[in-house]
Backbone as CSV, one residue per row, in Angstrom:
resi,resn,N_x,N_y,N_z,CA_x,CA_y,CA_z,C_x,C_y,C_z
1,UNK,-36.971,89.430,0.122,-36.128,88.337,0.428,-34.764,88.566,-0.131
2,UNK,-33.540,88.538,0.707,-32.546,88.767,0.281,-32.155,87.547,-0.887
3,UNK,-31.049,87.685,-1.638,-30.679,86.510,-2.446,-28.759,85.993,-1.976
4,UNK,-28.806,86.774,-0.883,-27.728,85.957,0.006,-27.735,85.171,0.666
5,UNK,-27.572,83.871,0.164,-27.879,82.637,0.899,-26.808,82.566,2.311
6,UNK,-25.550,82.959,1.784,-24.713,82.778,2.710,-24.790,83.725,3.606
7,UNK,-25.578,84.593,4.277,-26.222,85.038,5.304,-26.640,84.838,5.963
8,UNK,-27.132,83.977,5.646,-28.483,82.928,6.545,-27.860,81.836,7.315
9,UNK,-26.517,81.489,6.822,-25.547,80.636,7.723,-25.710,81.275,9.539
10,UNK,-25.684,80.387,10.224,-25.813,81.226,11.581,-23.958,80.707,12.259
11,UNK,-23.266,79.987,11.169,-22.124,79.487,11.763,-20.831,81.040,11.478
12,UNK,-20.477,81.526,12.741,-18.926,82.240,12.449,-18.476,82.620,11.474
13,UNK,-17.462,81.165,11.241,-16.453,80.564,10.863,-16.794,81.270,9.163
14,UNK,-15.806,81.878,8.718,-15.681,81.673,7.511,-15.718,80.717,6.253
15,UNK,-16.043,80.649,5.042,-16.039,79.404,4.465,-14.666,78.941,3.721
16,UNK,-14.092,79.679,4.463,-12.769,79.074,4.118,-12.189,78.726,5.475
17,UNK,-12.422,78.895,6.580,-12.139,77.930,7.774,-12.834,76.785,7.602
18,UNK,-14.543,76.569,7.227,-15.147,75.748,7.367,-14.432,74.512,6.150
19,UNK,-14.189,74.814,4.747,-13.513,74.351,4.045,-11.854,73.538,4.642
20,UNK,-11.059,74.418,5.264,-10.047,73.854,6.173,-10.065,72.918,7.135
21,UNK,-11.049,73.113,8.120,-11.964,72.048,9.007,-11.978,70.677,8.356
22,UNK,-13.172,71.187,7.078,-13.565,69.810,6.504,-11.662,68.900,5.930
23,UNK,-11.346,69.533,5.520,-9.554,68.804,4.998,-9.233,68.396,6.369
24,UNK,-9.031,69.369,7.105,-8.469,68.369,8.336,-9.290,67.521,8.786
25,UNK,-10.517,67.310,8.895,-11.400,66.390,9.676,-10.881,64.765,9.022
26,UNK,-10.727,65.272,6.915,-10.651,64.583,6.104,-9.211,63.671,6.409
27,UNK,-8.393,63.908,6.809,-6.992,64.046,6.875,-6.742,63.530,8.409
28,UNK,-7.461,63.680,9.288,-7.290,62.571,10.571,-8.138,61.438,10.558
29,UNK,-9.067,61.363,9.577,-9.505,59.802,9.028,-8.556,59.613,8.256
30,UNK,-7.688,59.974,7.514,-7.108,59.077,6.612,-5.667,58.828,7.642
31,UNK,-5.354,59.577,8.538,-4.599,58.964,9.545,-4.754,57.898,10.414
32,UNK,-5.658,58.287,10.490,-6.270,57.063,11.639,-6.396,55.638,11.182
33,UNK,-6.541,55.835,9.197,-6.672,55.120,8.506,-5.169,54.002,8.266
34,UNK,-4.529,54.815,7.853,-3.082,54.709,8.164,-2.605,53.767,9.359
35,UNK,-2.564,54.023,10.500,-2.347,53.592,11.619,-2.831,52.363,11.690
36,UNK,-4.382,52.172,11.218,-4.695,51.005,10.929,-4.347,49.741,10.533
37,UNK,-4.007,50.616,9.141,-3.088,49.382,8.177,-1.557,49.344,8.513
38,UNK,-1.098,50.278,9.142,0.064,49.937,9.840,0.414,48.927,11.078
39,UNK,-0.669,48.773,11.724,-0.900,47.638,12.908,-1.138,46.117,12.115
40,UNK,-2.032,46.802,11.108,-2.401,44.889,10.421,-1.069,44.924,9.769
41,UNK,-0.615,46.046,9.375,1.100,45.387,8.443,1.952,44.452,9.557
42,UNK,2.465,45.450,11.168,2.782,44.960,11.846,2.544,43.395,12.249
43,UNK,1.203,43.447,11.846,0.553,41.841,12.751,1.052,40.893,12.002
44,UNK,1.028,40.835,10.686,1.362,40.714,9.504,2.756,39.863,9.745
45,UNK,3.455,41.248,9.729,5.149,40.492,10.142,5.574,39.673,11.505
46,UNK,4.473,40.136,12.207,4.336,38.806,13.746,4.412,37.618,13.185
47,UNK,3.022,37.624,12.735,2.637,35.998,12.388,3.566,35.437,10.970
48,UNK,4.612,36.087,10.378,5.543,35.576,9.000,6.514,34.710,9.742
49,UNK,7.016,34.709,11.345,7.615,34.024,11.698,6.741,32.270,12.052
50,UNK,5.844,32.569,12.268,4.997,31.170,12.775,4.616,30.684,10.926
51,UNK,3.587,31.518,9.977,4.495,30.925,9.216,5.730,30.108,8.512
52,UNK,6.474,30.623,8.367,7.751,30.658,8.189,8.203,28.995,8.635
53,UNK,7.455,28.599,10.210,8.124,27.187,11.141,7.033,26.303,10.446
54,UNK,5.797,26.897,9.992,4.900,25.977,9.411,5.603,25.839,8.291
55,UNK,5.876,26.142,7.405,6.209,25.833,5.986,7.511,24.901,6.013
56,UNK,8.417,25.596,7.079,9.962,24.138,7.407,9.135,22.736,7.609
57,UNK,8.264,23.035,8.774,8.180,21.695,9.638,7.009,20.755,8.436
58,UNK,6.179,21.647,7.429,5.645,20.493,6.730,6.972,20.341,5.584
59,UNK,7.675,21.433,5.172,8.658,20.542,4.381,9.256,19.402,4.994
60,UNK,10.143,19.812,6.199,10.633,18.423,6.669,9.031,16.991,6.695
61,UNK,8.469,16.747,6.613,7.306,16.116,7.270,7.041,15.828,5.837
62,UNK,7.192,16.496,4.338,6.976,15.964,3.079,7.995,14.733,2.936
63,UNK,9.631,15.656,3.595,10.892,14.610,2.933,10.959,13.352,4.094
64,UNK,10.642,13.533,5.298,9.992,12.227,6.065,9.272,11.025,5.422
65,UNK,8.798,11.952,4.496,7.409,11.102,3.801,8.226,10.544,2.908
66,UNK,8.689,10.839,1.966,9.399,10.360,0.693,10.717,9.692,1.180
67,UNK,11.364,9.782,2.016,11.896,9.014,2.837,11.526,7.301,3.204
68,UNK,10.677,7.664,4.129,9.631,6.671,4.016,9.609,5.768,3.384
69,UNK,8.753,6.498,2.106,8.033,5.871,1.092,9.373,4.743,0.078
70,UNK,11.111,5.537,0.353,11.765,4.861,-0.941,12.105,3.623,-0.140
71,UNK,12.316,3.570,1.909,12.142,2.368,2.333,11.575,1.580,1.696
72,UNK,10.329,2.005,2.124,9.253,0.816,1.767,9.417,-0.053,0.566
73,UNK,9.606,1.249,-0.544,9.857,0.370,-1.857,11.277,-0.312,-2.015
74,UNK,12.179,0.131,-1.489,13.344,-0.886,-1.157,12.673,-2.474,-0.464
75,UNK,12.178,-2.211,0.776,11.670,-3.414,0.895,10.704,-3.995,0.542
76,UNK,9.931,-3.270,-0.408,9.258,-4.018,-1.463,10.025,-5.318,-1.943
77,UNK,11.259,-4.954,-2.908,11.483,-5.050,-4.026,13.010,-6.382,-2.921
78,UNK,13.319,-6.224,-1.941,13.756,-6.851,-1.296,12.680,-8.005,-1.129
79,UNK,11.836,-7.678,-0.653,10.843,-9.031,-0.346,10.532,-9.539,-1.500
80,UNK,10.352,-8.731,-2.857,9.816,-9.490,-4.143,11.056,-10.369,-4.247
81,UNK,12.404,-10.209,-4.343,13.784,-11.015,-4.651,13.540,-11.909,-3.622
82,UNK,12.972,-12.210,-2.356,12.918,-13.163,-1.377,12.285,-13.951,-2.023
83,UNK,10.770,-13.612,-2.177,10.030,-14.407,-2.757,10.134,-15.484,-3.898
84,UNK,10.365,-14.676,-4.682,11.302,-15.241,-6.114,12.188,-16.604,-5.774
85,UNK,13.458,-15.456,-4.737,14.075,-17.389,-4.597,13.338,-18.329,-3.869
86,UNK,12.853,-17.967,-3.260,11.842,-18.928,-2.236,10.679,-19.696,-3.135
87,UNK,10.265,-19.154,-3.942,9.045,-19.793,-5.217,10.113,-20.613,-6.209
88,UNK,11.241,-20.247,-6.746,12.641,-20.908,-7.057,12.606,-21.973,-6.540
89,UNK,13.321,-21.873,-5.221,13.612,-23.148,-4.534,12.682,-23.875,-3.965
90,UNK,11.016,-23.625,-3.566,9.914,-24.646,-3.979,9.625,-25.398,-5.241
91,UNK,10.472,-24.441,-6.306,10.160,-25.243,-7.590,10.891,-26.578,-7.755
92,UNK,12.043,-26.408,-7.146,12.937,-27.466,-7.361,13.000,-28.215,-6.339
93,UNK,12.365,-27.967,-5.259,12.073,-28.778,-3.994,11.208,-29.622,-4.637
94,UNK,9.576,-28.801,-5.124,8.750,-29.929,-5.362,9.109,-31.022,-7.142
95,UNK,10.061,-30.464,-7.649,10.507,-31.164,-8.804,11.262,-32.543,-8.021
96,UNK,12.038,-32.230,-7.289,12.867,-33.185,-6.862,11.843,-34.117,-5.756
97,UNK,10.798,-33.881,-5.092,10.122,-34.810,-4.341,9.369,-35.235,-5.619
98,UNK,8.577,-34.477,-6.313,7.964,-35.388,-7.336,8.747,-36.803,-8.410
99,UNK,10.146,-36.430,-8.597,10.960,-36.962,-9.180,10.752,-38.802,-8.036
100,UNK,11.320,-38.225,-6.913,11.474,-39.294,-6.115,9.712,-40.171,-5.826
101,UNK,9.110,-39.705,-6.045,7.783,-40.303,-5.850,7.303,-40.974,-6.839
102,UNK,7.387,-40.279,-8.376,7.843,-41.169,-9.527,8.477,-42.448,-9.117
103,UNK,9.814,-42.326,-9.124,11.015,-43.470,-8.944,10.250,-44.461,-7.649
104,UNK,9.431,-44.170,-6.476,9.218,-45.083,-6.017,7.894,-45.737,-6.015
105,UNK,7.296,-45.177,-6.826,6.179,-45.604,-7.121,6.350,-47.040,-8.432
106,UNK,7.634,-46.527,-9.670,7.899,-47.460,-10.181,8.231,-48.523,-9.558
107,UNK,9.283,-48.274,-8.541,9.656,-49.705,-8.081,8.421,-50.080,-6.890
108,UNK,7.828,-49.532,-6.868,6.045,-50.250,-5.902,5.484,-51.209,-7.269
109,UNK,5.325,-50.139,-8.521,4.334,-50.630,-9.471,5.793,-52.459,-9.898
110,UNK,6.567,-52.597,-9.962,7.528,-53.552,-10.531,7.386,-54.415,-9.283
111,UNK,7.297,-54.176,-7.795,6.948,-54.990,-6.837,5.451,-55.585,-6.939
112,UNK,4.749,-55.164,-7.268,3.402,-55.438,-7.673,3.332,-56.559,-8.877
113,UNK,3.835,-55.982,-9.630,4.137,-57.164,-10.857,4.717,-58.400,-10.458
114,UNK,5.879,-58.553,-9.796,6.449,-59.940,-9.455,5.505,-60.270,-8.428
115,UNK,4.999,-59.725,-7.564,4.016,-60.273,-6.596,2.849,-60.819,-7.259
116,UNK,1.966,-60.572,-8.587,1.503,-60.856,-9.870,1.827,-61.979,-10.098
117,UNK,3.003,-62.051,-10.420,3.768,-62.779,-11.446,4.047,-64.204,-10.401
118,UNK,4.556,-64.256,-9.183,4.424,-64.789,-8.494,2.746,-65.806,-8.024
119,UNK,2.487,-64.988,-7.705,0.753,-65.369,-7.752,0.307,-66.151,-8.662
120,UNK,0.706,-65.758,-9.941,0.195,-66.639,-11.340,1.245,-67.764,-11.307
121,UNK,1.930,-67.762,-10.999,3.109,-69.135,-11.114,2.724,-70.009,-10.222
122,UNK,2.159,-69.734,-8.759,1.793,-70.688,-7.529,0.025,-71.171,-8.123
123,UNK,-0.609,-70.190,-8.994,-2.082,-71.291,-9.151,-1.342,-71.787,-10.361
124,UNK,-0.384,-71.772,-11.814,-0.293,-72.682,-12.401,0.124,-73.856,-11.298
125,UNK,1.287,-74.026,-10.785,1.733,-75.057,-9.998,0.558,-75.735,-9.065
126,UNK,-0.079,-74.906,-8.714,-1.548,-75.263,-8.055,-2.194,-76.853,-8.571
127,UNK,-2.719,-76.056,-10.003,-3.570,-76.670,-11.287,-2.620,-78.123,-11.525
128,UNK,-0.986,-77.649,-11.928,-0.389,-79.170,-12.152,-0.410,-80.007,-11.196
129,UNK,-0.304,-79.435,-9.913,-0.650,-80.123,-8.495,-1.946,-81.198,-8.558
130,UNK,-3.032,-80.354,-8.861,-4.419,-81.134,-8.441,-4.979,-81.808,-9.263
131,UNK,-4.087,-81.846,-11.186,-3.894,-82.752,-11.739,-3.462,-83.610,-11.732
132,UNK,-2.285,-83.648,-11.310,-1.419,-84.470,-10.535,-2.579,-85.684,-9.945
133,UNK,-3.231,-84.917,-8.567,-3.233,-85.654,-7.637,-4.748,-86.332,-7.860
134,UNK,-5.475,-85.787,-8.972,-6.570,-85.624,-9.770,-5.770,-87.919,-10.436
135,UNK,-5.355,-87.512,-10.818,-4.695,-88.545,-11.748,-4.582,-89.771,-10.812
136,UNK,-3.333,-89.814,-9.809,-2.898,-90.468,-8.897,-4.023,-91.024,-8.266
137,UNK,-5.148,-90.424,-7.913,-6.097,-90.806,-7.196,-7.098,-91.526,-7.971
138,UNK,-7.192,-91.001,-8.991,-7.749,-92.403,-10.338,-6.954,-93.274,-10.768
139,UNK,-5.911,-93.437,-10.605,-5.118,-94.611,-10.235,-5.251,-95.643,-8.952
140,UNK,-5.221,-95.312,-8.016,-5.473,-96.091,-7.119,-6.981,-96.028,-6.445
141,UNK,-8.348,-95.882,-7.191,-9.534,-96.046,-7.123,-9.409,-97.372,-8.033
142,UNK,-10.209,-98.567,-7.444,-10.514,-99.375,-8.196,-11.629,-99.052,-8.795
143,UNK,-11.664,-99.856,-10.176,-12.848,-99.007,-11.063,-13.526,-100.650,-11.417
């Protein structure tokens, strides 16, 4: 048995072609490899423009928002000052009707009294009346 292994090869090619082969075989995968990541780089810089309108259009669409939002709190703070005078000027609306409802209730309660007072003066006069006539009439009863 010989102890030349490399004899027994049934390929040509030297092992230093076969060695060369293998580098180049090595070397149009890593091209091919290349090309690859050169297309996704490309794609890459396609889509940085659509990007790019996404990131404006939600900025604008944040300052819309905050926009918005300092309205609102303007008219918050507008409607709270409405309110205010408006709870204000119910206060002194209902001060001033209560005032007047007071005042005419006194002069109801002082009409009440002389109407009282009245009342009690017509049954005294009543009483001296039917004494009176209490009297007069035992006067002219013969007894």
């Amino acid at each position: 048995m010989s102890e030349n292994k490399t004899d027994e090869t049934k390929n040509p090619r030297s092992f230093e072609e076969r060695v060369f082969a293998r580098f180049d075989a090595v070397d149009s995968r890593l091209g091919a490899l290349e090309n690859r990541v050169e297309k996704l780089d490309s794609r890459q810089y396609d889509t940085k423009p659509i990007w790019e309108q996404a990131l404006a259009s939600i900025a604008e669409t944040n300052q819309k928002l905050v926009e918005t939002n300092q309205r609102i709190a303007e008219t918050n703070e507008r409607m709270d000052r409405g309110f205010e005078l408006l709870r204000n000027e119910m206060k002194t609306e209902f001060s001033n009707v209560r005032h007047e409802i007071e005042h005419s209730l006194r002069g109801v309660d002082r009409k009440i009294d002389v109407l009282n007072q009245n009342i009690f003066n017509f049954q005294v006069d009543q009483r001296y009346v039917d004494r009176r006539l209490a009297e007069l009439e035992a006067q002219i009863k013969p007894t």
